[in-house]
C-alpha positions in Angstrom: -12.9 26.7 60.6 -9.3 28.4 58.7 -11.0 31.2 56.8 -7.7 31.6 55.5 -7.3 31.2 51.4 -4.9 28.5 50.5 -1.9 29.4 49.6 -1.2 29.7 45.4 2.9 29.4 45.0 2.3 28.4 41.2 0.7 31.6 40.7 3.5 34.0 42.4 5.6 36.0 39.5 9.2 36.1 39.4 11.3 38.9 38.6 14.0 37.0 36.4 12.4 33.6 35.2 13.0 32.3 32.1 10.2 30.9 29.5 10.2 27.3 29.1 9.1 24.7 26.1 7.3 21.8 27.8 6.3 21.6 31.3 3.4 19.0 32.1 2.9 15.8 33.5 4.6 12.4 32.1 3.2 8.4 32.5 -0.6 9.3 33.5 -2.4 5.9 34.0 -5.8 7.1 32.2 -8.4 4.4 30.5 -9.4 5.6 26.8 -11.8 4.6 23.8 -10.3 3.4 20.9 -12.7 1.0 18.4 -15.6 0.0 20.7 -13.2 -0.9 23.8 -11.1 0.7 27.1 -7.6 0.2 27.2 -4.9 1.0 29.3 -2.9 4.2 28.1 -0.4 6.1 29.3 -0.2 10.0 28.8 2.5 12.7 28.8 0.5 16.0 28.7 2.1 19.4 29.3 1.8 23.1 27.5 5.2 25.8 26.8 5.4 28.5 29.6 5.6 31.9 27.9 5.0 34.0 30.4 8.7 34.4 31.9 6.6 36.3 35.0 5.2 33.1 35.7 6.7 30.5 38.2 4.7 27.4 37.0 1.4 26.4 35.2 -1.7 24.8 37.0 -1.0 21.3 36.4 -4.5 20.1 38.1 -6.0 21.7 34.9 -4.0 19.2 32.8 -4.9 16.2 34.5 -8.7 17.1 35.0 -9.0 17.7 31.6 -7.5 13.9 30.4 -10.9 12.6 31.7 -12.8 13.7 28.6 -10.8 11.1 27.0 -12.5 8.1 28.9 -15.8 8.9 27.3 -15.5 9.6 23.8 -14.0 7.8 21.4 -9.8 8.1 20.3 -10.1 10.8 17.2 -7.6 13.5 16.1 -10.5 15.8 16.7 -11.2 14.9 20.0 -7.2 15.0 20.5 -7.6 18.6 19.4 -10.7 19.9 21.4 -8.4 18.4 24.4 -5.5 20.6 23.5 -7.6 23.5 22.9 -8.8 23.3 26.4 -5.4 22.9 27.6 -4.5 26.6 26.3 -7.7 27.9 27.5 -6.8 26.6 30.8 -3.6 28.5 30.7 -4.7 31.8 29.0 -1.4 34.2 28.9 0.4 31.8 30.0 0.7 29.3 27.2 0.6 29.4 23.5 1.3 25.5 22.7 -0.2 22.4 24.0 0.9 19.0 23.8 -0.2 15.3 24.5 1.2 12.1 23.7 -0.5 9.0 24.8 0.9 5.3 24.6 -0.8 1.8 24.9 -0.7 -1.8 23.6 -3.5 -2.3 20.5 -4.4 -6.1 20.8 -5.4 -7.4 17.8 -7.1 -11.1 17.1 -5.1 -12.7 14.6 -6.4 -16.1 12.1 -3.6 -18.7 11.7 -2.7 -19.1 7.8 -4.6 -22.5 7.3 -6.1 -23.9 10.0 -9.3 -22.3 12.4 -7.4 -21.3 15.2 -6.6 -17.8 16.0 -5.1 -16.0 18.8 -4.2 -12.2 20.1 -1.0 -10.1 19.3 -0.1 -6.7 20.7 1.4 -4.2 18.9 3.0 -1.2 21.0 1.2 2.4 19.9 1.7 5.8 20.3 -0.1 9.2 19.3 1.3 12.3 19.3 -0.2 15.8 19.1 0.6 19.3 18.9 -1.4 22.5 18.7 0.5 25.9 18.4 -1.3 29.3 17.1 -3.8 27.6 15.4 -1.8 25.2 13.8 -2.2 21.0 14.9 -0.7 17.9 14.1 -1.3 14.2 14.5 1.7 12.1 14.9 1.0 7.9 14.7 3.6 5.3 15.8 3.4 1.8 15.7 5.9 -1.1 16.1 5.3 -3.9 14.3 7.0 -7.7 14.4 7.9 -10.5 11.4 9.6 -12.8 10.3 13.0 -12.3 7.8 14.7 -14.9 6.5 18.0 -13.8 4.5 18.6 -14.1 0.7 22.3 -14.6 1.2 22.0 -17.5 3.7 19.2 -19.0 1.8 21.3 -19.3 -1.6 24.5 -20.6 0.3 22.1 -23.6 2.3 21.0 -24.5 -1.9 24.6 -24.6 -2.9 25.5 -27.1 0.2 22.6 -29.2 -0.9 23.1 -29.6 -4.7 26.6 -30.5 -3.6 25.2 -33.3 -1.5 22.8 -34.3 -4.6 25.9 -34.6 -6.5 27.6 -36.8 -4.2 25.0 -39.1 -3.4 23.7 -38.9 -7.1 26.8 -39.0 -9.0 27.2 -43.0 -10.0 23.3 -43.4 -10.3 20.6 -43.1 -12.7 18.3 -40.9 -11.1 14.9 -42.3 -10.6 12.1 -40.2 -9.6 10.9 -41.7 -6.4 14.7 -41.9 -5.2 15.4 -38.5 -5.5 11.9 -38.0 -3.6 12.8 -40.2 -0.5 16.1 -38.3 -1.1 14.2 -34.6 -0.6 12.5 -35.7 2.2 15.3 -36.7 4.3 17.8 -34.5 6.6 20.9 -36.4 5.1 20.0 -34.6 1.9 19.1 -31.0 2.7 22.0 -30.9 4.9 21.7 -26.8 5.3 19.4 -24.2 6.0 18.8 -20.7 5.5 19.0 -18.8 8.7 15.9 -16.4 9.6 15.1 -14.1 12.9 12.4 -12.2 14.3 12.7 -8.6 13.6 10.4 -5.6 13.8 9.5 -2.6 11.6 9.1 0.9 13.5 7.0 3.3 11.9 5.6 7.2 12.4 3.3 8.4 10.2 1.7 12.0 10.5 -1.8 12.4 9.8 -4.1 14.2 7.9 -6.0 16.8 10.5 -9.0 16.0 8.9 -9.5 12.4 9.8 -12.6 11.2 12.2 -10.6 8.1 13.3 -6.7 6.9 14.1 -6.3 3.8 11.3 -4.0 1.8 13.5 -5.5 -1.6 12.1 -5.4 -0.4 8.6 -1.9 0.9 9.0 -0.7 -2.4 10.7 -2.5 -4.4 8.5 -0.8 -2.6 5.2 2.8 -3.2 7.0 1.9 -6.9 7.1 0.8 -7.3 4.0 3.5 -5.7 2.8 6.3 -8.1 4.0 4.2 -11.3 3.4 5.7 -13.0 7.2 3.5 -12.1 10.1 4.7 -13.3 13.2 1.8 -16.0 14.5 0.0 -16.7 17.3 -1.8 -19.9 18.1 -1.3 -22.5 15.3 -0.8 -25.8 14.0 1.7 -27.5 11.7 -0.4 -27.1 8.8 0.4 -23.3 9.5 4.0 -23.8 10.5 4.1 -25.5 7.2 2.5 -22.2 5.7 4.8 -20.0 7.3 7.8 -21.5 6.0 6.6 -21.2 2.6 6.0 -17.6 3.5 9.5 -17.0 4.9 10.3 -18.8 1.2 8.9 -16.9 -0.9 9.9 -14.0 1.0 13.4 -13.9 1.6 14.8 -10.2 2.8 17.5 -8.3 3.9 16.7 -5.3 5.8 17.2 -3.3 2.6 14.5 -5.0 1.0 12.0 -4.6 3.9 12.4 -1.2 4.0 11.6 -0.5 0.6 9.0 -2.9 0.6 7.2 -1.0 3.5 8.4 2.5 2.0 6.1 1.5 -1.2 3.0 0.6 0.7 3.1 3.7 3.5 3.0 6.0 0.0 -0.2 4.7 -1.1 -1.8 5.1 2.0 -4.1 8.5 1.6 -4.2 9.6 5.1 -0.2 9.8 5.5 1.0 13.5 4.8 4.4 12.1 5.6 6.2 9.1 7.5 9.2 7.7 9.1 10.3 4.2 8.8 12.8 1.9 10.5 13.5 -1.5 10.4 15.8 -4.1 12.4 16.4 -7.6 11.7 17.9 -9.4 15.1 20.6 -11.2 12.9 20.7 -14.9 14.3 24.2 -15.5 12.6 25.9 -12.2 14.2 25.6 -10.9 17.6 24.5 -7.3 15.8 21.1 -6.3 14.3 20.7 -5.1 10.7 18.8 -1.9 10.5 17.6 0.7 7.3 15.5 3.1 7.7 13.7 5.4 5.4 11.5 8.5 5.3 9.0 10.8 3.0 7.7 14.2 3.4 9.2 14.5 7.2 
């Protein structure tokens, strides 16, 4: 058997090198806890190299370290016992650890009238830092719905009190006419145009919190904007929908403020980012706004 000690080359110095802000490890498959359930995450974890001396930090550490993740549940203060150990892994060499995990949070979601219900998946990420004592939580979600625009709207109810005129204008209107009238294509002859677009949000934490409020954060975006995109549904909830889109007509402007309002009541928010894009089904171009507090 080689008695021989394996060779370190991490661990030789150099005479000239030069201190660096991040080095790690990027797109680690790794299974963690979040509400009672595995998922699939991905996770960038790496610590600054301030030891110019140094030629490169022991990245093994890192990844070891990531397992204590798959049996505890997703907090900020597990997130921060994690980045502790990252700098006590790297003692003089490092001052400043950082993770940043992504996944897919699958949520069940009821139609609007009827029973059924089905899954949507809302794109996630958490970041964290922890530097001389000092951490931070960083949450980012996307999150999709429906806009239907004002301008459109009010043009498509011009076009079809033009059309009431015309086929109105020589008759006395009788009430079951003008019904059979509403409820035909020859008389709403236009539409207001709507598309799907998608709000973009990072919030940063409070330290103290013993949980990430993904749900409660996606559920307050929702809420706020009033037109969910849906899963599995019938045309009773079609139906519901486009009364939804109705009563909520927006341009981006409005969707931005609209979520800008909500994200300042929530508590746990010390500051936030916001942007939102409408994919414009009249113009090949999106209409975006965006929007921050306290960042």
């Amino acid at each position: 058997m080689n008695s021989l000690t394996l060779p370190d080359i991490a661990a030789q110095t150099q005479p000239h090198a030069t201190t660096l802000n991040w080095v790690g490890m990027c797109a680690i498959a790794l299974p963690i806890q979040l509400q009672g359930r595995s998922v699939a995450a991905l996770a960038d974890a790496g610590v600054n190299l301030v030891d110019g001396h140094s030629r490169g930090i022991h990245m093994s550490r890192l990844y070891l370290a990531l397992e204590q993740l798959e049996h505890q549940a997703l907090t900020p203060h597990a997130i921060r016992l994690l980045l502790a150990g990252f700098l006590d892994s790297h003692e003089g060499l490092s001052t400043a650890a950082n993770l940043r995990l992504s996944f897919d949070h699958l949520l069940k979601r009821p139609a609007l009238v009827s029973p059924l219900a089905g899954w949507k998946s809302y794109p996630v990420s958490v970041d964290a830092k922890l530097e001389n004592e000092m951490f931070h939580v960083e949450l980012s979600v996307r999150v999709p719905y429906s806009s239907t625009c004002p301008c459109s709207a009010a043009l498509a109810r011009q076009l079809i009190q033009r059309q009431f005129q015309e086929d109105f204008s020589a008759q006395i209107l009788d009430r079951h006419a003008v019904l059979e009238w509403l409820g035909r294509s020859e008389g709403i002859v236009a539409t207001p145009h709507s598309q799907r677009s998608q709000a973009t949000l990072q919030l940063r934490l409070r330290s103290d919190l013993d949980n990430l409020p993904i749900t409660e954060l996606i559920d307050t975006v929702e809420a706020s904007l009033g037109t969910a995109v849906q899963t599995a549904v019938k045309r009773a909830d079609e139906q519901a929908f486009a009364l939804a889109n109705g009563q909520n007509l927006m341009f981006c402007e409005d969707a931005a403020r609209r979520i800008h309002r909500a994200l300042r009541k929530l508590g746990w928010a010390t500051g936030f980012k916001l942007r939102v894009e409408h994919a414009e089904s009249l113009h090949a171009h999106d209409a975006v706004a965006s929007s921050q507090w306290q960042w």
